[in-house]
C-alpha positions in Angstrom: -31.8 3.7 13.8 -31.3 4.7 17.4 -28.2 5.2 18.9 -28.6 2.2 21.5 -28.3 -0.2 18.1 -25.6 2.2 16.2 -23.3 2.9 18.9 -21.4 -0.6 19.1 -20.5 -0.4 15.5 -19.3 3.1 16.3 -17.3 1.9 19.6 -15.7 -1.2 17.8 -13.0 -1.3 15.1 -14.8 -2.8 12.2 -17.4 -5.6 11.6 -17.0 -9.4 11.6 -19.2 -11.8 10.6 -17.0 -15.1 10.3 -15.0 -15.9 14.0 -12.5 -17.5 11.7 -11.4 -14.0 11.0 -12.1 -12.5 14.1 -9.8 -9.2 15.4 -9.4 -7.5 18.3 -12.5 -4.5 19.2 -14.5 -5.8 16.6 -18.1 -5.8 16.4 -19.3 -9.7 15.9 -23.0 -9.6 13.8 -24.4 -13.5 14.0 -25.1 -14.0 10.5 -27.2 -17.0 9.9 -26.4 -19.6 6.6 -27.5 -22.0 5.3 -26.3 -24.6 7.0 -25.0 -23.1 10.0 -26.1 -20.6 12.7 -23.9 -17.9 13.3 -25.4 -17.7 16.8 -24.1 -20.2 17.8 -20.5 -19.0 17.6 -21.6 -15.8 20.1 -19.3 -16.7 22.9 -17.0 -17.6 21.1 -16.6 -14.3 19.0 -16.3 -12.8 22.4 -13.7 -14.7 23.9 -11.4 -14.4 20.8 -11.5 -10.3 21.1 -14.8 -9.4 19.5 -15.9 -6.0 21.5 -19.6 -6.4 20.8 -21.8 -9.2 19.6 -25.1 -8.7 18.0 -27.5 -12.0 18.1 -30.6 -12.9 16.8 -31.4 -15.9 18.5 -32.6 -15.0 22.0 -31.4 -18.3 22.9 -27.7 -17.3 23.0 -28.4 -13.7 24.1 -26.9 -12.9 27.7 -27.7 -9.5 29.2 -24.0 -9.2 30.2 -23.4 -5.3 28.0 -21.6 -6.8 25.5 -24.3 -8.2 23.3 -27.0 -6.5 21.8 -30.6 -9.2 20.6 -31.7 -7.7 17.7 -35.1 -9.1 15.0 -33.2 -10.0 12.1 -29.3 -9.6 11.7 -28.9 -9.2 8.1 -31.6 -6.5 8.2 -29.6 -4.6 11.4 -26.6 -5.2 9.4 -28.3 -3.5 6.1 -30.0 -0.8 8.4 -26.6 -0.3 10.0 -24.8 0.5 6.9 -27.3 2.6 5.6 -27.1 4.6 8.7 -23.3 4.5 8.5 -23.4 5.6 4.3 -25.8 8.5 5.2 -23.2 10.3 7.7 -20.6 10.9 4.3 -21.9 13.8 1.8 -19.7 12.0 -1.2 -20.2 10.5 -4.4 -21.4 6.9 -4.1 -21.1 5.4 -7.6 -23.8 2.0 -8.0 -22.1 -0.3 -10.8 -24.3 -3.0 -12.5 -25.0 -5.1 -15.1 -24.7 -9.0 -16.4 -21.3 -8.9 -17.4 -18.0 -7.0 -16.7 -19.1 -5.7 -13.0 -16.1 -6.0 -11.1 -13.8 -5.7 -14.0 -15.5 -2.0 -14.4 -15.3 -1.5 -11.0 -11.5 -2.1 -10.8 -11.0 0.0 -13.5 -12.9 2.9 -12.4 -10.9 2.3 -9.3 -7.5 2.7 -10.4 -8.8 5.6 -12.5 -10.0 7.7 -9.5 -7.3 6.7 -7.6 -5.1 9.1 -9.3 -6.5 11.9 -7.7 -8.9 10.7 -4.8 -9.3 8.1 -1.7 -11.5 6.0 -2.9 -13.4 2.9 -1.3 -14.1 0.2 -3.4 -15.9 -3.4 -3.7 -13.3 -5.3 -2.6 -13.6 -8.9 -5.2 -17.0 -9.7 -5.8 -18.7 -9.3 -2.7 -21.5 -7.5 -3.9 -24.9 -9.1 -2.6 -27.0 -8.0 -0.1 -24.7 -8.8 2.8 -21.4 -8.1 0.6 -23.0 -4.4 -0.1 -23.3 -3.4 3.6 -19.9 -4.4 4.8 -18.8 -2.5 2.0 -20.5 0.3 3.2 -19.1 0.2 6.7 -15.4 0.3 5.7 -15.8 4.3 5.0 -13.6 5.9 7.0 -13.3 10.5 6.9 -10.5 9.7 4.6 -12.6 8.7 1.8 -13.6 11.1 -0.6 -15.8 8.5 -3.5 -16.9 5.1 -2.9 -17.7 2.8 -5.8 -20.6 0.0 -4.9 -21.0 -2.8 -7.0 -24.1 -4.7 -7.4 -25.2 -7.8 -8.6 -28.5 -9.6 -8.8 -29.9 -13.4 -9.2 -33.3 -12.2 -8.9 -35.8 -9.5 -9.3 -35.6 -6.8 -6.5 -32.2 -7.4 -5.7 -30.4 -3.7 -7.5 -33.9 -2.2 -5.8 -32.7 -3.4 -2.2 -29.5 -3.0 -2.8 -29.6 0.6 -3.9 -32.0 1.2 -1.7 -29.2 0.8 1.4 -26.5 2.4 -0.6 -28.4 5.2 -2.3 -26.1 5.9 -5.2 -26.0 9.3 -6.5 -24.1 8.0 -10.0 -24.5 4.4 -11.6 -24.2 2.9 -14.5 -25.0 -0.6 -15.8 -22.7 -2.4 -17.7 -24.7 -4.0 -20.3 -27.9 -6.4 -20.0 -27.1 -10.0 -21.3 -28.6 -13.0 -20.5 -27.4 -14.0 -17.4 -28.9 -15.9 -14.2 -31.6 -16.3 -16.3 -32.7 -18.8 -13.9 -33.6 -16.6 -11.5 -35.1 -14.1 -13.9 -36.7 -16.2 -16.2 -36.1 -14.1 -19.4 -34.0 -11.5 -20.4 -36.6 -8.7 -20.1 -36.9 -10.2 -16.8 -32.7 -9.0 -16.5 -33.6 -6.0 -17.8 -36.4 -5.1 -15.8 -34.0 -6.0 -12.3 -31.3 -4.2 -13.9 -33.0 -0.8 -14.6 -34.0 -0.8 -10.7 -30.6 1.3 -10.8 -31.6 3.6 -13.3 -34.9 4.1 -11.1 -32.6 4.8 -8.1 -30.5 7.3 -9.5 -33.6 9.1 -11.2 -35.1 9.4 -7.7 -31.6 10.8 -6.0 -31.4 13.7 -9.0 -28.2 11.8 -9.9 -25.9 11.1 -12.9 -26.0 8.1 -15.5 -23.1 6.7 -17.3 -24.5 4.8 -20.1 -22.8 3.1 -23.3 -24.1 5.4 -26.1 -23.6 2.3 -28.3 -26.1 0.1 -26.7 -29.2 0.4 -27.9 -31.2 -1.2 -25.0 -29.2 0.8 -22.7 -30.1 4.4 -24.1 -33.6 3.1 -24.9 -34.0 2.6 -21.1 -32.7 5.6 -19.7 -35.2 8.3 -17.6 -35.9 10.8 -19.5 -34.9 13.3 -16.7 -31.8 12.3 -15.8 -28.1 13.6 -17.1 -26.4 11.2 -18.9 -22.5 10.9 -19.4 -22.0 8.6 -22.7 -19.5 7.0 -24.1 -18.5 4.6 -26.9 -17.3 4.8 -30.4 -20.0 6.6 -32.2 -19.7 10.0 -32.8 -22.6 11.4 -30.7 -21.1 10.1 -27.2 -18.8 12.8 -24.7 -16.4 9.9 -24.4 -15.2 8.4 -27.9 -12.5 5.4 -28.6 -11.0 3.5 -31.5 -10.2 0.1 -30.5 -7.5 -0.1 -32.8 -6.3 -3.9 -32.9 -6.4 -7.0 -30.4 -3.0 -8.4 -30.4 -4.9 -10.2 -28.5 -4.5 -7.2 -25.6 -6.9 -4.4 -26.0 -4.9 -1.8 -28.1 -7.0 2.1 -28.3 -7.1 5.6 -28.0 -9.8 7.4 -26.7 -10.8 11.3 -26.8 -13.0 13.6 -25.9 -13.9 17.7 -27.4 -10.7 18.5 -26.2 -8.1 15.4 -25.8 -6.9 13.2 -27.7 -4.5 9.9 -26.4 -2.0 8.6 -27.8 -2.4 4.4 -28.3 -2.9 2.8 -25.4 -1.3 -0.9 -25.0 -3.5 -2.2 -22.2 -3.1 -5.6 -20.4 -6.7 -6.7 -20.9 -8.0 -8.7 -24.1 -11.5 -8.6 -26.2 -14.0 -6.1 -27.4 -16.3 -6.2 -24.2 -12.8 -4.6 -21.9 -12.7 -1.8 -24.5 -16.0 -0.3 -23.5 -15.2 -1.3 -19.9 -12.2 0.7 -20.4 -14.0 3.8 -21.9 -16.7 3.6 -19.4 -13.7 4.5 -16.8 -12.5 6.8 -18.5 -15.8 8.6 -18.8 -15.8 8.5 -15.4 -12.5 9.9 -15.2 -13.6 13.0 -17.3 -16.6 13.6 -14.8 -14.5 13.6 -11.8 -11.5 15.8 -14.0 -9.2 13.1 -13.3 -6.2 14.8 -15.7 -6.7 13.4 -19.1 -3.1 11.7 -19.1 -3.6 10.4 -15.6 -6.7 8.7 -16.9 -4.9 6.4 -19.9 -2.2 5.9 -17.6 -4.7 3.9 -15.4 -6.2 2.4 -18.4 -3.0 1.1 -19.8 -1.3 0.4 -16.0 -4.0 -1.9 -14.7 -3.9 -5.7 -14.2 -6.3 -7.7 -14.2 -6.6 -11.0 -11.8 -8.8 -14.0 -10.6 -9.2 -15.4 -14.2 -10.7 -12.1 -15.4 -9.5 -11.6 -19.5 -5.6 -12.5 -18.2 -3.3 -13.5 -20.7 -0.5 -15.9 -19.6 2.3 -17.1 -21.8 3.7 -20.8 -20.8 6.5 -22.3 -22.0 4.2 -24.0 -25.0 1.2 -21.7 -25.7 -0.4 -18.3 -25.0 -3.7 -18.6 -23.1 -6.5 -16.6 -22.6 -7.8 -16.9 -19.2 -11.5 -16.3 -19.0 -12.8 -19.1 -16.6 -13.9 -17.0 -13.6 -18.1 -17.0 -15.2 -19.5 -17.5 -18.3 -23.4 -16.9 -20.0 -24.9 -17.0 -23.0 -24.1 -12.7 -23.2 -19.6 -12.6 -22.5 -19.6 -16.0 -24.3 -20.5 -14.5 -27.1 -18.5 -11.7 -26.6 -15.8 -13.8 -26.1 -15.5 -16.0 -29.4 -16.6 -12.7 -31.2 -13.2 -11.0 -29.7 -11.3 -14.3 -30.1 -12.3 -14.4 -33.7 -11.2 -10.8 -34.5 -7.6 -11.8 -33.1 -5.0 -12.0 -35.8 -3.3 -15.2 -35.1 -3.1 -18.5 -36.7 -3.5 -21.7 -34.5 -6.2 -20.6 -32.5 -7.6 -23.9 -30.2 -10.8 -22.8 -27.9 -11.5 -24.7 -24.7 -15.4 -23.9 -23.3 -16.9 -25.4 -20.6 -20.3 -25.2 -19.6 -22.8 -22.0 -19.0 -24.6 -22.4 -15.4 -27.9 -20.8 -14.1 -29.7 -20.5 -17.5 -32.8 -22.9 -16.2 -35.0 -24.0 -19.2 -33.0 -21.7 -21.4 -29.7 -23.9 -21.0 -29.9 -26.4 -23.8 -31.3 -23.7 -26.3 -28.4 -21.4 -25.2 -25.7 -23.6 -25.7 -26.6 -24.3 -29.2 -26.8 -21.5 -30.6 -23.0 -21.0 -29.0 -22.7 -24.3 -30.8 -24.0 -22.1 -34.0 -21.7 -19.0 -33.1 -18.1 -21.7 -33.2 -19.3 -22.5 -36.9 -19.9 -19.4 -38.2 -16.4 -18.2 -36.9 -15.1 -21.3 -37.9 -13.2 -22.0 -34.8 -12.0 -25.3 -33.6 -11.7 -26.4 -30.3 -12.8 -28.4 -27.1 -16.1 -28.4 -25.2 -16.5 -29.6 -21.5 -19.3 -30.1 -19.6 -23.0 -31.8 -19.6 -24.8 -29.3 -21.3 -22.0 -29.2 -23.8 -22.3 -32.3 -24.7 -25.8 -32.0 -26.2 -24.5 -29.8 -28.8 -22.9 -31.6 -32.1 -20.8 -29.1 -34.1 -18.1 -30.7 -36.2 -16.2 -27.5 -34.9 -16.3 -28.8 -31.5 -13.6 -31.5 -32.3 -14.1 -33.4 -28.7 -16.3 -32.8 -26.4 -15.5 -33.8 -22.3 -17.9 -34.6 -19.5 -15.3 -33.3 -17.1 -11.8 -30.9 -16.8 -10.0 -33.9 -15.3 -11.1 -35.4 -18.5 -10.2 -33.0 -20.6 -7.0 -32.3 -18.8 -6.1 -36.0 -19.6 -6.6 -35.9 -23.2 -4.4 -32.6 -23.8 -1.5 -34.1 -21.1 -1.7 -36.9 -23.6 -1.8 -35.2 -27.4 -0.9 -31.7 -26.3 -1.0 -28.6 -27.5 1.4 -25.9 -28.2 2.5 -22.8 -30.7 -1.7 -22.1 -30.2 -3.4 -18.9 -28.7 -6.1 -21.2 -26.6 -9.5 -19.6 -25.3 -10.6 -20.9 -21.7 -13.8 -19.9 -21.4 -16.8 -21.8 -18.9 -18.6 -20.8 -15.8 -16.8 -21.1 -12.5 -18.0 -24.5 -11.9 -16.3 -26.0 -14.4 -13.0 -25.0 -13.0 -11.4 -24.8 -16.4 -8.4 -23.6 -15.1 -7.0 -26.7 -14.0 -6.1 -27.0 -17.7 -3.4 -24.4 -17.1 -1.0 -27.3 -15.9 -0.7 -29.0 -19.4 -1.2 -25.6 -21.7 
């Protein structure tokens, strides 16, 4: 990219793409929606403080030196931070997969934090226009970045590494999520791997889950792997030793053992989230008691696995996604939890296309075989008949009208549905 199109990023004080949240010096990039063009806010952006503004509407372009008319914005935006990403000779770690991204992410944060600057993912914002700004938040001070990437469709972990050319990734797990977009779960699997394919082409380093099959069945052949899990054969090995509900562990490797670790995140799916972080922890020789101090220190938020304790019940709050894959995982975990008067409350699973009603039965199926009693909400739901589902509720503000009147309390209670369904308003009467 020549310097005529790099140098107002490099002049400015950061990007901005919403004049809401417009600061002083900053360069303004017209991002187009899809119901609004961002163009159109050009002057504006200006006259609140924006140093630069790139357009891509020659419409609102005026020759004036303070705005630059490039083809496509998103693409100079992309371009940009690839540029930008390519001036730092650090590790750029790609993370992956259909569920427990961002919750990896943190956690590999606050592990690496303990001995480097690191820039991280900041939330979720980790699509193609999320992946970019990330990107042009590295400052000299930073010494590892960690990019996370998500996908709806096929190609998406191709163009995203493809701007943030990670040099270590690792992908989560491959469940079956978005599978409207994909259309199958070898269709996940095939986007997923795009990362895998990345990495193999950088000479980089994998960090896979030695206890997932599909995941070591798909690695390059070429490529060094760091793996961890419970089984004997991985460099990173843990003992989830009770859910109480939190995650309660130790984890080792040839020459450390912890002691147990009381964390502040629940179910089965954190504990190899947790050991992924501390594999990653090892590779960067993070001290081995700095690591499980990370591990047991972090807290989760935004409805990720938080447990909160009312005045009448202790709730798991797991409302922030949900498909077919972390439900599972999810009842599996809250079946393995040693308490009496457990009450689940699960709302619907969104963007499963053709798959949806099938997938919701066989979580229909899954409730039985636990034999767990609870609530449903939700359209899809409601096609599945389970004498285990003991109502079933077209909407939360239904739900959450029934419970005000019956209530509930002395019960662990799972909240578990796709963002949607805004299961959290439940919290009130819980």
């Amino acid at each position: 990219m020549v310097q005529q199109l790099t140098s107002p990023f490099y002049q400015s004080k950061g990007i901005c793409i919403d004049t809401r949240k417009i600061f002083k010096d900053c360069l303004y990039i017209c991002i187009n929606g899809a119901n609004f063009d961002g163009n159109t806010f050009a002057d504006e952006a200006l006259s609140q403080g924006a140093k630069h503004v790139i357009v891509d509407n020659a419409e609102y372009f005026t020759n004036n030196g303070n705005m630059t008319l490039v083809e496509d914005s998103i693409h100079y935006l992309q371009q940009l931070a690839n540029h930008h990403r390519n001036q730092f000779d650090i590790p750029f770690i790609g993370i992956t997969g259909s569920n427990g991204k961002t919750t990896t992410k943190e956690l590999i944060n606050a592990v690496l934090s303990k001995k480097y600057n690191v820039l991280a993912t900041e939330g979720n914002l980790n699509n193609h226009i999320g992946v970019p700004l990330t990107l042009l938040r590295l400052t000299d001070q930073h010494e590892i970045a960690i990019i996370e990437m998500g996908a709806n469709r096929f190609k998406d972990i191709e163009e995203l590494s493809a701007i943030a050319e990670p040099t270590h990734g690792i992908i989560t797990n491959i469940g079956k999520a978005h599978l409207e977009g994909f259309g199958s779960f070898e269709g996940v699997l095939k986007t997923k791997r795009e990362l895998y394919e990345s990495i193999e082409q950088s000479n980089g380093i994998l960090f896979v889950n030695g206890d997932d099959d599909v995941l070591m069945e798909n690695t390059p052949d070429d490529v060094p792997l760091v793996i961890y899990g419970e089984r004997d054969h991985n460099i990173i090995r843990g003992t989830l030793v009770n859910l109480s509900p939190f995650v309660e562990m130790t984890w080792k490797h040839d020459d450390y053992t912890s002691e147990l670790l009381h964390t502040k995140m629940i179910g089965k799916y954190n504990f190899y989230n947790y050991l992924a972080a501390a594999a990653f922890g090892f590779h960067f020789e993070v001290p081995d008691a700095q690591i499980s101090q990370a591990l047991e220190q972090y807290n989760p938020t935004n409805n990720r696995s938080q447990v909160y304790k009312s005045k009448k019940n202790t709730l798991i709050l797991d409302c922030y996604n949900a498909n077919p894959t972390s439900m599972k995982s999810a009842l599996d975990s809250f079946q393995m939890m040693p308490m009496e008067n457990k009450l689940f409350i699960i709302g619907d699973m969104r963007e499963l296309g053709d798959e949806s009603t099938a997938e919701h039965k066989l979580i229909g199926e899954l409730i039985e075989k636990h034999n767990l009693k609870g609530y449903s909400v939700g359209e899809e739901f409601g096609k599945v008949h389970s004498e285990n589902i003991l109502k079933h509720f077209p909407s939360v503000d239904d739900a959450l009208e029934y419970i005000q009147v019956i209530g509930v309390q002395d019960s662990l209670v799972l909240l578990k549905g796709s963002r949607g369904i805004q299961l959290e308003k439940l919290v009130e009467v819980l």
